[in-house]
LUMVOGU-143440 format. One line per field, with one value per residue (C-alpha): z negated, y negated, x negated; residue number from 1; residue in three letters. Coordinates in pm, 1 decimal, padded with zeros to 6 digits, always signed. Each point is the difference from the previous one (the first is absolute). Example, Ala and Ser with C-alpha at 12.3 -4.5 7.8 and 13.67 -1.06 7.14 Angstrom:
residues 2
w: c(-00780.0|+00066.0) .
v: c(+00450.0|-00344.0) .
u: c(-01230.0|-00137.0) .
nr: c(1|2) .
rest: c(ALA|SER) .
END
This chain:
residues 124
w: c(+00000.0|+00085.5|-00271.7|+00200.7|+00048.7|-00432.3|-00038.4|+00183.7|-00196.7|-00287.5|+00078.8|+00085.4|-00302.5|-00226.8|-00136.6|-00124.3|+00007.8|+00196.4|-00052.8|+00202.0|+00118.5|+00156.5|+00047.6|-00244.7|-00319.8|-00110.8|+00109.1|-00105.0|-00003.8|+00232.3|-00188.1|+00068.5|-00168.6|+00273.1|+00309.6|-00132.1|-00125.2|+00321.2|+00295.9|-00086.4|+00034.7|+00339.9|+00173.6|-00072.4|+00265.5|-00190.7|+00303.4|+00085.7|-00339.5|-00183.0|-00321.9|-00087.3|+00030.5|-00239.6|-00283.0|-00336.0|-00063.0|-00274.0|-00185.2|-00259.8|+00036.3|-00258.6|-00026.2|-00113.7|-00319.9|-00198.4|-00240.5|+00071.3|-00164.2|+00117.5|+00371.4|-00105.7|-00130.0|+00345.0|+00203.7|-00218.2|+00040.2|+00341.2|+00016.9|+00170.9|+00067.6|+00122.2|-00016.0|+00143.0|-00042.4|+00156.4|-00091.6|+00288.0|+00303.5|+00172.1|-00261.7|-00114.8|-00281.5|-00038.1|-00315.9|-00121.1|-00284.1|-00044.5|-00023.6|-00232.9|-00247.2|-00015.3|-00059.5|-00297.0|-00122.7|-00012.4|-00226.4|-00232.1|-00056.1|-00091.2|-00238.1|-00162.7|-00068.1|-00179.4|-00241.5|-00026.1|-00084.6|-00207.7|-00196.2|-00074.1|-00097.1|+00324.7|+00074.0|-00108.0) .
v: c(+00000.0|-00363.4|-00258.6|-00216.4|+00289.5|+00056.4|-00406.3|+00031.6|+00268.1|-00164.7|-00296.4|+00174.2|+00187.7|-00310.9|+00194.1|-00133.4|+00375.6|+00272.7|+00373.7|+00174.3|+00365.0|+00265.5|+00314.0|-00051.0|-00097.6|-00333.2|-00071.7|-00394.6|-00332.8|-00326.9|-00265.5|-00404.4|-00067.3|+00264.5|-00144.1|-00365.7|+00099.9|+00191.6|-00200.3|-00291.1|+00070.2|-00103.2|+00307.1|+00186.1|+00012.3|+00096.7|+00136.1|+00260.0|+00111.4|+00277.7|+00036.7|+00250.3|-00228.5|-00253.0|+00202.6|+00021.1|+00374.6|+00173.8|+00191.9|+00112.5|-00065.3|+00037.5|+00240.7|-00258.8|+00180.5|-00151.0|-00339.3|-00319.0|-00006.5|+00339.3|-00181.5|-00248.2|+00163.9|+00199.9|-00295.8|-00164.6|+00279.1|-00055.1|-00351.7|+00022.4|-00283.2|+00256.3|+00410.4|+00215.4|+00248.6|+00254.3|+00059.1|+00238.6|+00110.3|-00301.6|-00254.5|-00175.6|-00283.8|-00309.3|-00075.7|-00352.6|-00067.7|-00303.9|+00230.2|+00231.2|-00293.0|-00177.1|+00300.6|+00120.4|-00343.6|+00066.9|+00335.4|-00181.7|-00298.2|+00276.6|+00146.9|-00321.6|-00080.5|+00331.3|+00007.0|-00368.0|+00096.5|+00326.2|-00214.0|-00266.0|+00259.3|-00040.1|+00340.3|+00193.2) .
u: c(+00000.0|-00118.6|-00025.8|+00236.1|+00285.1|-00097.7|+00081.8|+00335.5|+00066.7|-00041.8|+00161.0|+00317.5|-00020.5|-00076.2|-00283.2|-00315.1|-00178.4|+00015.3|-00058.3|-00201.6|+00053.0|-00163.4|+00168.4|+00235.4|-00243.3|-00062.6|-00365.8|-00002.0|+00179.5|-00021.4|+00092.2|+00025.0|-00331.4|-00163.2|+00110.9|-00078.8|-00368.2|-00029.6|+00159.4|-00104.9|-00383.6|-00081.0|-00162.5|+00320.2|+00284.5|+00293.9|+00256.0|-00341.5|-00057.0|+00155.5|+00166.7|-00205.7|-00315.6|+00141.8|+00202.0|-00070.3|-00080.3|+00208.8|-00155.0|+00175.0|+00344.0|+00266.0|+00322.2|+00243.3|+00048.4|-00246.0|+00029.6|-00027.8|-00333.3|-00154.1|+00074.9|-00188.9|-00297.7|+00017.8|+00034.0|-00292.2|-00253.7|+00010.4|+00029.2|+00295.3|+00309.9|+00223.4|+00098.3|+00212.6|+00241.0|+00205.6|+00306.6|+00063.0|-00193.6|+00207.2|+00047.1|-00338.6|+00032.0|-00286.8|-00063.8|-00210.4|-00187.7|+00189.3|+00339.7|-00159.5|-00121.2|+00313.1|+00165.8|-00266.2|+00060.9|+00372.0|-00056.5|-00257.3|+00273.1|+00274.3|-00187.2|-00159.6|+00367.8|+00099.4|-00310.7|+00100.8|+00393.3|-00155.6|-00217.4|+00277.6|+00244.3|+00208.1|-00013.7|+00349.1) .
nr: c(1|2|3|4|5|6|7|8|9|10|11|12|13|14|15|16|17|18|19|20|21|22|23|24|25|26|27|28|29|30|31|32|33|34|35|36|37|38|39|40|41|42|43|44|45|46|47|48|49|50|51|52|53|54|55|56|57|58|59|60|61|62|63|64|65|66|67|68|69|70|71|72|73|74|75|76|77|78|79|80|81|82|83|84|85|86|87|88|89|90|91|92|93|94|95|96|97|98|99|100|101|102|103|104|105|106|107|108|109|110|111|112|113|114|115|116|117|118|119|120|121|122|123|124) .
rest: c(UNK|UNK|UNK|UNK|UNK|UNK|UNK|UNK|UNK|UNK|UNK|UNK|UNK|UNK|UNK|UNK|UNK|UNK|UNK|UNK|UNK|UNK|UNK|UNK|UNK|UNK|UNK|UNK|UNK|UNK|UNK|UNK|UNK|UNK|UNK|UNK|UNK|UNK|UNK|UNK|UNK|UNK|UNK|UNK|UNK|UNK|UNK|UNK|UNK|UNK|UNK|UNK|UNK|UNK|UNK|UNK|UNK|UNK|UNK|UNK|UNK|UNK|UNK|UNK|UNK|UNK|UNK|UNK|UNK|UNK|UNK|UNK|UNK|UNK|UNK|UNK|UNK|UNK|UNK|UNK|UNK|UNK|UNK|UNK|UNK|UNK|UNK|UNK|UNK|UNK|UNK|UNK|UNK|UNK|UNK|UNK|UNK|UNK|UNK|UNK|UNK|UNK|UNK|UNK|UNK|UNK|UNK|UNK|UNK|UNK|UNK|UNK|UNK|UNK|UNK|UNK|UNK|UNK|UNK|UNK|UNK|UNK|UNK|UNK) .
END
């Protein structure tokens, strides 16, 4: 696949990522980021190049059933923005770092508050 026919796609989509597959397994991620660092240096054509050229390589991607914060140590260890998923053979999810965080910070908050109510007394 080209990079421009992998910006379309992502334009229709509204996606800021895409997952990469080969044969039906995950094999890494173009994301936004990518294409800017990449397209934008001047010996690079972008409508010649290929995806694969560009991607960010996955190495370790994640099952989907793991934390919040075991994502994020994943994602971490491999200095990555983005992971991916599979929730079927067909049906690949992109997840960011930024998602992940917010949504960490969401579980921290919720528990802050009950040791907070627990400590108070609130708790019935």
């Amino acid at each position: 696949m080209s990079i421009f026919t992998a910006l379309k796609m992502m334009a229709v989509h509204d996606s800021s990522a895409l997952p990469v597959v080969e044969q039906g397994r995950v094999i890494g991620i173009l994301s936004e980021h990518t294409l800017i660092k990449h397209i934008l240096m001047p010996q690079l054509t972008g409508y010649r190049m290929l995806v694969r050229d560009v991607m960010a390589v996955c190495p370790e991607c994640i099952t989907g059933s793991e934390s919040a914060h075991e994502m994020i140590e994943k994602m971490d260890g491999v200095n990555g923005l983005y992971a991916t998923y599979a929730e079927t053979p067909l049906k690949v999810r992109v997840v960011s770092m930024e998602d992940l965080l917010r949504e960490e910070n969401r579980e921290l908050s919720f528990d802050n508050e009950q040791m907070r109510d627990y400590v108070l007394g609130r708790m019935y």
